[in-house]
C-alpha positions as CSV (number, residue, x, y, z in Angstrom):
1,X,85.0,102.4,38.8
2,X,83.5,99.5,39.4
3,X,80.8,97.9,36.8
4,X,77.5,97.6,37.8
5,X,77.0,94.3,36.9
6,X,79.4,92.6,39.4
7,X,76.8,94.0,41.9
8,X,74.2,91.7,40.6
9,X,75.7,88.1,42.4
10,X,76.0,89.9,45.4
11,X,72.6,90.9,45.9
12,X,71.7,87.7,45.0
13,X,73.7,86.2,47.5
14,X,72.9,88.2,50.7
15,X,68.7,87.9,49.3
16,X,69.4,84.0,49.5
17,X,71.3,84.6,52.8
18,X,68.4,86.6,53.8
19,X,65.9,83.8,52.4
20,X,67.3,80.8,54.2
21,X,67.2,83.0,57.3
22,X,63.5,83.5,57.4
23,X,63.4,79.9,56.4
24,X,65.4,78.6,59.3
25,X,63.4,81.0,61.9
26,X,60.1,80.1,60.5
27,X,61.0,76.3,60.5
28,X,62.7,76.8,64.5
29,X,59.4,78.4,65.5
30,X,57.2,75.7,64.2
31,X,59.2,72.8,65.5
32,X,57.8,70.7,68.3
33,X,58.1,72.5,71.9
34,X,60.5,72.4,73.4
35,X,63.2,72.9,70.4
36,X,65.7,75.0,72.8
37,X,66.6,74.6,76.2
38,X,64.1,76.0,79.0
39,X,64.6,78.2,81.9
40,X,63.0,76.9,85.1
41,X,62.9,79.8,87.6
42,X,63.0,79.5,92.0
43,X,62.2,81.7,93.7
44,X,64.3,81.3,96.6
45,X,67.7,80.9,97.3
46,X,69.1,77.0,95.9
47,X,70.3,74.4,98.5
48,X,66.8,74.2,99.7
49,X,64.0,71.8,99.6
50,X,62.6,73.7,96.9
51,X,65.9,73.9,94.8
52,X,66.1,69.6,95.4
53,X,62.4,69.3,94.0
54,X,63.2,71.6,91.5
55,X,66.3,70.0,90.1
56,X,64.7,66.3,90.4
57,X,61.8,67.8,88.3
58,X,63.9,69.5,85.6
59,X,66.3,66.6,84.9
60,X,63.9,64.1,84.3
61,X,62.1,66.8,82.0
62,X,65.5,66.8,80.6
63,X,65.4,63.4,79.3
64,X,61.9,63.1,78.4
65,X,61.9,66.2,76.1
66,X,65.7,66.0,75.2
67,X,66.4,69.2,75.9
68,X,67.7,71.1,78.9
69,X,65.6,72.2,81.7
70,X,67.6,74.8,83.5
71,X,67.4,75.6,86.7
72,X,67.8,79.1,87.9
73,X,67.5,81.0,91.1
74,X,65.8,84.3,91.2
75,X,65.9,85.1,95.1
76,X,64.8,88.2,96.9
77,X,61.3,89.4,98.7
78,X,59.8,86.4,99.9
79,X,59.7,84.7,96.0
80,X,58.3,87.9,94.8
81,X,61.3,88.7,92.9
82,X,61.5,85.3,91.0
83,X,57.7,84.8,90.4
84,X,57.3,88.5,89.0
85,X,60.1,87.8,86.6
86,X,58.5,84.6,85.4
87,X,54.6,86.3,85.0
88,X,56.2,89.0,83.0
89,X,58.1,86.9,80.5
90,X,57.1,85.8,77.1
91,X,54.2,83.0,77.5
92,X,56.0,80.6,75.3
93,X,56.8,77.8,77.1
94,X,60.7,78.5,77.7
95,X,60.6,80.4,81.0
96,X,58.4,78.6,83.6
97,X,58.1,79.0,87.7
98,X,58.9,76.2,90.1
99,X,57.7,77.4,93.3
100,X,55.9,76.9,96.3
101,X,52.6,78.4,97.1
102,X,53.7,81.2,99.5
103,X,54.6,83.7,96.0
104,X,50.7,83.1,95.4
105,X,49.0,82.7,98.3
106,X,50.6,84.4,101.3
107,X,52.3,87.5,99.3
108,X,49.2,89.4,98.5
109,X,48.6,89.4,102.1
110,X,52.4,90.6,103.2
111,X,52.8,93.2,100.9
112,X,50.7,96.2,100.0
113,X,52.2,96.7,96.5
114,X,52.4,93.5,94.7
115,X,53.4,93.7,90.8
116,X,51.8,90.9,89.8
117,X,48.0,89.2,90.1
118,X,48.2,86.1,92.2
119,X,45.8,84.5,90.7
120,X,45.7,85.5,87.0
121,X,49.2,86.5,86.0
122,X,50.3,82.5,86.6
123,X,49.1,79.4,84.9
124,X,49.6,76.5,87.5
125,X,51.1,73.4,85.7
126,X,50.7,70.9,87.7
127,X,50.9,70.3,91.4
128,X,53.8,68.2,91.3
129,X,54.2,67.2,95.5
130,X,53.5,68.8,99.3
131,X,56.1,68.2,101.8
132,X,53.9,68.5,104.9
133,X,55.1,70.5,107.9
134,X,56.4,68.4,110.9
135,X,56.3,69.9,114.0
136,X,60.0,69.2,115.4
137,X,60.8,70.3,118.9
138,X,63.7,70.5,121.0
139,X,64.4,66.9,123.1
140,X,64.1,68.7,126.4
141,X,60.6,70.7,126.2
142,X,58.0,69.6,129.1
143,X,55.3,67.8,126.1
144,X,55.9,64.8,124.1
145,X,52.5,65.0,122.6
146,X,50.2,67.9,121.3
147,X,47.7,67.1,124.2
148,X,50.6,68.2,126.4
149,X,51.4,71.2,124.2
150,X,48.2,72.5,123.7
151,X,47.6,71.7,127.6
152,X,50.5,74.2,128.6
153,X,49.8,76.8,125.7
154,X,46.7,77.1,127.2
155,X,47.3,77.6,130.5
156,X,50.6,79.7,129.9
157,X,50.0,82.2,126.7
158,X,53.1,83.2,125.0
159,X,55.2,80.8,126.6
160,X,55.4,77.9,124.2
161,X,57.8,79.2,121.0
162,X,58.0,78.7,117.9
163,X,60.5,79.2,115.0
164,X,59.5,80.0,111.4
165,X,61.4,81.2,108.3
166,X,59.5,84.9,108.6
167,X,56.3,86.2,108.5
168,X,53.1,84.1,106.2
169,X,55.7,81.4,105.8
170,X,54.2,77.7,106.0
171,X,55.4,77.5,109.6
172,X,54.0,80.7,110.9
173,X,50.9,80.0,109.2
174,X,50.5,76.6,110.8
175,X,51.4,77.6,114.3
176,X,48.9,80.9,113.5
177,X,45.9,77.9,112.5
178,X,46.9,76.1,115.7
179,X,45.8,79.3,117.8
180,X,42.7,79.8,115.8
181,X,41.5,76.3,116.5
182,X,42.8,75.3,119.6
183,X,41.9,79.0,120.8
184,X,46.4,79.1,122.7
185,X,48.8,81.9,121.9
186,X,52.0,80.5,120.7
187,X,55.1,83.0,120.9
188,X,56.4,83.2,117.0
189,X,59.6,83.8,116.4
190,X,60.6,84.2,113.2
191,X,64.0,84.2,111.4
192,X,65.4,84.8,108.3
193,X,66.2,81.5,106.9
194,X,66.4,77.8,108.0
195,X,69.9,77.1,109.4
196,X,69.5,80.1,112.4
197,X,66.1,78.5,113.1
198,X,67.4,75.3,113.0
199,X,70.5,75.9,115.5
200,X,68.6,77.8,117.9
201,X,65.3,74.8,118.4
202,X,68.4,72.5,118.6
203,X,70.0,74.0,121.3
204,X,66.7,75.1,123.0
205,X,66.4,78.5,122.7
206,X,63.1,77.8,121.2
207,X,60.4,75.3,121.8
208,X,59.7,74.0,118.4
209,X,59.4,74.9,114.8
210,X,57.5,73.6,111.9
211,X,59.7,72.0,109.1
212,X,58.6,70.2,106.0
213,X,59.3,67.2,105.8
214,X,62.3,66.8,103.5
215,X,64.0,69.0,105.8
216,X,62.5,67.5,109.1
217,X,63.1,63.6,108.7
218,X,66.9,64.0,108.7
219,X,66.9,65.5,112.4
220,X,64.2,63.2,113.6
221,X,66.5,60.1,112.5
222,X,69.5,61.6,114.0
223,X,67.3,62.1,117.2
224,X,68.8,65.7,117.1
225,X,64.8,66.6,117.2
226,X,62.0,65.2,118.7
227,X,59.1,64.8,116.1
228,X,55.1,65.9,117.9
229,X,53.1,65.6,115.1
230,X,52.7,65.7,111.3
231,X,50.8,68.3,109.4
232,X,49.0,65.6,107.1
233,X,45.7,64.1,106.6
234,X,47.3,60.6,107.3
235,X,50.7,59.6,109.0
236,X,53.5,59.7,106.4
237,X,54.8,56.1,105.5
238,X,58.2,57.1,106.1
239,X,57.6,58.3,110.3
240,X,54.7,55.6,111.0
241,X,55.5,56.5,114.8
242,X,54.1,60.5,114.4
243,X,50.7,61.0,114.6
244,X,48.6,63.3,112.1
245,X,47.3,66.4,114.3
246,X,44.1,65.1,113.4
247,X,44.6,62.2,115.9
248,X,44.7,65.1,118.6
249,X,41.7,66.7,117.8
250,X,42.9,69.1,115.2
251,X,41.5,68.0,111.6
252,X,42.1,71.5,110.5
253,X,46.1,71.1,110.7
254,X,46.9,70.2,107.0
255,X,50.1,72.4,106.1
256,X,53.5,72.1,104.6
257,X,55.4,73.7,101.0
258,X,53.0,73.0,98.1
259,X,55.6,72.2,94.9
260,X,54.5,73.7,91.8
261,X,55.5,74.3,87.9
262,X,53.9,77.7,86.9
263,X,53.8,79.6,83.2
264,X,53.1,83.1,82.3
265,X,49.5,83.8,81.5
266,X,48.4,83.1,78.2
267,X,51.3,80.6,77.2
268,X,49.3,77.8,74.8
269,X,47.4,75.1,76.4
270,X,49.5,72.7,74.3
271,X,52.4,73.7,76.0
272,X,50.6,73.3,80.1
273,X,48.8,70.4,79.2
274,X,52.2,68.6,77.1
275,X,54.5,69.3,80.2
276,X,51.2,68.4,83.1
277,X,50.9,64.8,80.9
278,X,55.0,64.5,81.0
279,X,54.8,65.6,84.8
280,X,52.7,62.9,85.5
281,X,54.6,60.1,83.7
282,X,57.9,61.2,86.0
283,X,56.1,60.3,89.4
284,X,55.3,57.4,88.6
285,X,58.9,56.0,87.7
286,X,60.5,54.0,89.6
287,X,63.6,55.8,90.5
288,X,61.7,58.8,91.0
289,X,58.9,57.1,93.2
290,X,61.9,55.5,95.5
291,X,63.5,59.3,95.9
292,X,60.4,60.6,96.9
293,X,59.4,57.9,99.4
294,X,62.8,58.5,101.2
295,X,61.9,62.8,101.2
296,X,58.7,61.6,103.0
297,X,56.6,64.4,100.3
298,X,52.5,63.3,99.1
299,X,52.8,62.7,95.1
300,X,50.4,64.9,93.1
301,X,50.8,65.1,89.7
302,X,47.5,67.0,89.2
303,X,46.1,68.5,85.6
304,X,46.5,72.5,85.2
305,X,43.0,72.7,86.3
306,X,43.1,70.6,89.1
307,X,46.2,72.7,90.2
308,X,44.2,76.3,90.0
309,X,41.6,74.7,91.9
310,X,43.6,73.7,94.6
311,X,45.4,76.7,94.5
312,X,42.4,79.3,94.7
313,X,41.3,77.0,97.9
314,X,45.1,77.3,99.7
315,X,44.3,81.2,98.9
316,X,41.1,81.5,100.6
317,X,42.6,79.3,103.5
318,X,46.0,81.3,104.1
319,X,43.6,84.8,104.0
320,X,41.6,83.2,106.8
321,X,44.5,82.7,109.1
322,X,46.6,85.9,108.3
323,X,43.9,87.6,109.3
324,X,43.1,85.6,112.8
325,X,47.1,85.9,112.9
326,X,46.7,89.6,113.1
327,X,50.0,89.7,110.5
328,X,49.7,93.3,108.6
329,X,51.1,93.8,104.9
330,X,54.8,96.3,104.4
């Protein structure tokens, strides 16, 4: 039998095990965020325009927090998937949302069951950049210019196609706009991703298609595309030649992927307005600047606030023209 006495440094032991613990925890929660590394959430699938912004965002997050920004694709329902996963985890900083604004602002107008508020279950970051839509067309179409297009949309309805990347995307919504202000009937055709759009404009089995810019410059240089106009409230530095849709008469057209960082609702205002501050001090490096130049995208950098206000307004516009659209929720 054992004597009760050599049970006394044991205790001890595992109560200063136990001790240092608590210590450690207490001491790891109170440490200067970020003090782990940090999940950064897309919505979509990676190899996109969204997954390059993403991963240009996090890295140099990376190095200004020194610790790792991770990005992670969460695919599946048009970004629900990935955005519902990010506005039901913990607000603490370490899971966050790069997205674009279709999760917030086109979803609650696709779907008749969405799990999450668009406008309350998300804290927008900062507005980081917009990659307006370029309308691209196939070399061989009868119009060089949207006078021409509108011209024949008008006087042929449902001839003139375009390609999207599904239903409330950017491009459907822009081409939707179009016919509410130029009073044609474009025929949509939407797809199920970018490459199938892409290889049927390029071989003409549509008209045209409306592509951000990131994705759009590449074909226009190649002169695999031909480039109508830009969905921008001035050219874009990098395609001097394409005019704004304004220039045509249509001041309305202002379109294109809206990249933002998102946190779950109630995370500290610390943590949005450390990251916004950090966020802002990336575009304006040099490296960063140069990159961004060449992806032909509008630097934003705006405060949380500035971001929700912005945001509530790209709501209220994308409502308007799903409903002129005639598109119907699932």
């Amino acid at each position: 039998m054992t004597h009760p006495c050599f049970h006394k440094p044991r205790m001890s032991l595992l109560g200063l095990l136990f001790f240092f613990s608590l210590l450690a925890l207490n001491t790891w929660a109170q440490s200067p965020y970020p003090n782990r590394p940090v999940r950064v959430v897309i919505p979509f699938l990676s190899g996109g325009a969204l997954d390059q912004m993403a991963r240009i965002v996090a890295d140099n997050l990376s190095l200004r927090f020194k610790q790792a920004f991770v990005v992670e694709a969460r695919a599946g329902a048009g970004g629900v998937i990935g955005t519902d996963f990010v506005a039901k985890s913990i607000p603490d900083g370490y899971t966050l949302l790069f997205s674009v604004q279709a999760p917030i602002t086109a979803a609650p107008f696709l779907s008749k069951q969405l799990p999450y508020d668009p406008l309350t279950a998300l804290i927008p970051i900062s507005l980081v950049t917009i990659a307006p839509n370029v309308l691209i067309a196939y070399p061989g179409v009868p119009f060089k210019t949207v006078t021409e297009l509108l011209a024949l949309a008008k006087s042929a309805p449902n001839k003139v196609s375009f390609a999207s990347q599904g239903q409330g995307t950017t491009g459907h919504i822009t081409g939707a706009m179009i016919d509410m202000m130029a009073g044609t009937k474009l025929l949509h055709v939407p797809y199920k991703g970018f490459p199938p759009m892409l290889t049927d404009v390029e071989t003409g089995r549509v008209d045209m298609m409306f592509a951000d810019s990131i994705n759009a410059i590449p074909r226009i240089k190649s002169k695999e595309l031909m480039a109508i106009a830009v969905a921008s409230e001035k050219r874009l530095d990098v395609l001097p030649e394409v005019p704004t849709f304004a220039e045509a008469g249509l001041s309305g057209i202002v379109s294109g992927p809206q990249f933002s960082l998102f946190a779950p609702a109630n995370t500290p205002s610390d943590i949005i307005n450390k990251i916004s501050l950090e966020i802002k001090s990336i575009l304006k490096s040099p490296n960063v600047l140069s990159t961004l130049k060449e992806l032909g995208v509008e630097i934003k950098g705006t405060s949380s606030e500035e971001a929700k206000t912005l945001l509530q307004a790209e709501y209220l516009r994308t409502k308007e023209a799903v409903k002129s659209a005639g598109i119907q929720p699932l």
